[in-house]
C-alpha positions in Angstrom: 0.0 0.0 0.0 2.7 2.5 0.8 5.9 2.5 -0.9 8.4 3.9 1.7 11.7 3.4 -0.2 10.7 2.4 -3.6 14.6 2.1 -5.7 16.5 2.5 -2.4 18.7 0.6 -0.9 20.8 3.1 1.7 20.1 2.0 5.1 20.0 5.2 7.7 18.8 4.7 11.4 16.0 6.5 11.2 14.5 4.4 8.2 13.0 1.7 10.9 10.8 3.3 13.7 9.0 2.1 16.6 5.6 1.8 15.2 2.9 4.7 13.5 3.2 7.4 16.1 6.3 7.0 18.8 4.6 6.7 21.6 7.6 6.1 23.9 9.7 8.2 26.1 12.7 9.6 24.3 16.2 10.2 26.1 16.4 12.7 28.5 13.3 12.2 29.9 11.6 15.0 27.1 8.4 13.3 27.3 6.5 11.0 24.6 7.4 11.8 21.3 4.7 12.6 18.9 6.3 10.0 16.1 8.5 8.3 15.9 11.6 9.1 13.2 9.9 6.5 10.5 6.9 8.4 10.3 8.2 11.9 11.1 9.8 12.1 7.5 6.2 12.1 5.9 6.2 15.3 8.0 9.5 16.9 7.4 9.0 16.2 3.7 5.2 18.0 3.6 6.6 21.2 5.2 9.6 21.1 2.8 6.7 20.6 -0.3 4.7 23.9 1.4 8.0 26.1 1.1 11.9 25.4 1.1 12.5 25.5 5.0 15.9 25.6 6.7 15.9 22.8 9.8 15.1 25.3 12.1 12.4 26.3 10.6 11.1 22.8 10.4 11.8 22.8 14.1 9.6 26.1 14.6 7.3 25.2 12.3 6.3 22.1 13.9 5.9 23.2 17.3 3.7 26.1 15.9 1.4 23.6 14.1 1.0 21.6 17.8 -0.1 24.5 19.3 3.6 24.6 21.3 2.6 21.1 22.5 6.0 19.1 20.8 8.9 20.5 19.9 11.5 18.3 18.0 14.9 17.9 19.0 17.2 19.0 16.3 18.7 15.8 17.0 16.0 14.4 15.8 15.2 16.7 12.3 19.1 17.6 11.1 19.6 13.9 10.3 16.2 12.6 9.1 17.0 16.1 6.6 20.4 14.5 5.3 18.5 11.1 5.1 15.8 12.7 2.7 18.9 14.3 0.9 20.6 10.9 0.8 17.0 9.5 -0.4 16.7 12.1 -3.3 13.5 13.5 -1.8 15.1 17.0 -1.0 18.0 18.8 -2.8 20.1 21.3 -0.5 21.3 24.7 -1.3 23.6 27.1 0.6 21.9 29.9 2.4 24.3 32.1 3.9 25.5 30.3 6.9 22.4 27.8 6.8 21.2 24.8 4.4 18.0 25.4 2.4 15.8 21.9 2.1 13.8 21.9 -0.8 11.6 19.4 -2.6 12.6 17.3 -5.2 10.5 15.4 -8.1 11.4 12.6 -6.3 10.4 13.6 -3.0 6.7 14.4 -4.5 6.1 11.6 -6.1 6.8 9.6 -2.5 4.9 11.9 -0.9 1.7 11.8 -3.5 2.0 7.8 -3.3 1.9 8.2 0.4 -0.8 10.7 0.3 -3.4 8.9 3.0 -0.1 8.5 5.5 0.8 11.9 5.3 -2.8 13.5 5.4 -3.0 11.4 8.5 0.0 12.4 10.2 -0.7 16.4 9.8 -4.0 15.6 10.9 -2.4 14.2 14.1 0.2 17.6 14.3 -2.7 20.0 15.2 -4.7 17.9 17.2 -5.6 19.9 20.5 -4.0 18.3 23.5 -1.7 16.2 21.6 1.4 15.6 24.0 -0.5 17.4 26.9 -1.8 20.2 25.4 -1.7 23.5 26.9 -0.2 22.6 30.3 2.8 21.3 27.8 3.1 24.8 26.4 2.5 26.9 29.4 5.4 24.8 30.7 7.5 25.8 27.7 6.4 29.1 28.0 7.3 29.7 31.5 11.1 28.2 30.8 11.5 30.2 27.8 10.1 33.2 30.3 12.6 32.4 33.4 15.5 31.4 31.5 15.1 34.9 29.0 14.5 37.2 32.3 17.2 35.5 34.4 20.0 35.9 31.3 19.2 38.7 29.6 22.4 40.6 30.7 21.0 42.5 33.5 20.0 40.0 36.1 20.8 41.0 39.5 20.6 39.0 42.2 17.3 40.8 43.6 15.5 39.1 40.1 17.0 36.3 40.5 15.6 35.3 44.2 12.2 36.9 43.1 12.2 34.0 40.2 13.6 31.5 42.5 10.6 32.3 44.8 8.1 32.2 42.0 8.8 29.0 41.1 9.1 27.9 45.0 5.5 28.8 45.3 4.3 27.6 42.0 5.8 23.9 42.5 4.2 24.4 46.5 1.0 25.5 45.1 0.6 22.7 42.3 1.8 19.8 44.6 -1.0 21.2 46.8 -3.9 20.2 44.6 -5.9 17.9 45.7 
């Protein structure tokens, strides 16, 4: 029904997953992952078809569509791009200091022969409360919040015990719930 790797015959890591969606904790304790690297290529390779994306854009654009729910690890995207590269479904073009990904003939044609799959899949990407949902992205958004205020260059110590006591009585008040 699908053809994954119709005329190829290099074998990456990432060509063999864990099942449809990865539903397993990956390293580091970052949570579930939302799939798993065999079926997160139909993904990559759709947002590359929309517009020629650099990785971190793929990164971004990912987390945007799950509503700040999952964010992939670059570990996980900058090799499953030089796999679709070494698949001849994306060609790569300097950009500055960055790699542009764009879609080849190639890369079409596997993605219009896996059409159902990867309707499926970005189906699944903006599902509300995929991964946990909003408490996942308020999470997010208070690291990106205490990290960004605590760095910024003009810390002093005074802000940094006020955040320190924020998130004191946040953890105290959320391990108070019944």
């Amino acid at each position: 029904m699908f053809h994954l790797f119709k005329g190829h015959r290099h074998s990456h890591p990432h060509m063999h997953g864990h099942g449809f969606f990865g539903h397993h904790r990956g390293g580091g304790g970052r949570g579930p992952k939302m799939f798993d690297s065999g079926a997160m290529r139909y993904v990559v390779l759709q947002l590359i078809s929309e517009k020629p994306r650099h990785g971190y854009e793929i990164i971004k654009e990912l987390e945007t569509r799950a509503g700040g729910s999952y964010t992939p690890s670059p570990g996980a995207i900058y090799p499953l791009l030089s796999m679709l590269h070494d698949m001849g479904h994306v060609s790569i073009s300097p950009d500055g200091a960055k790699k542009l990904h764009t879609i080849t003939p190639e890369g079409q044609a596997f993605l219009d022969e896996n059409r159902q799959m990867v309707d499926a899949m970005m189906a699944r990407l903006s599902e509300p409360g995929v991964g946990g949902g909003d408490i996942r992205a308020l999470m997010h958004a208070l690291k990106e919040a205490v990290i960004g205020r605590a760095r910024d260059g003009s810390a002093t110590e005074t802000r940094l015990e006020a955040i320190r006591a924020i998130l004191r009585k946040a953890a105290a008040d959320i391990n108070a719930l019944d």
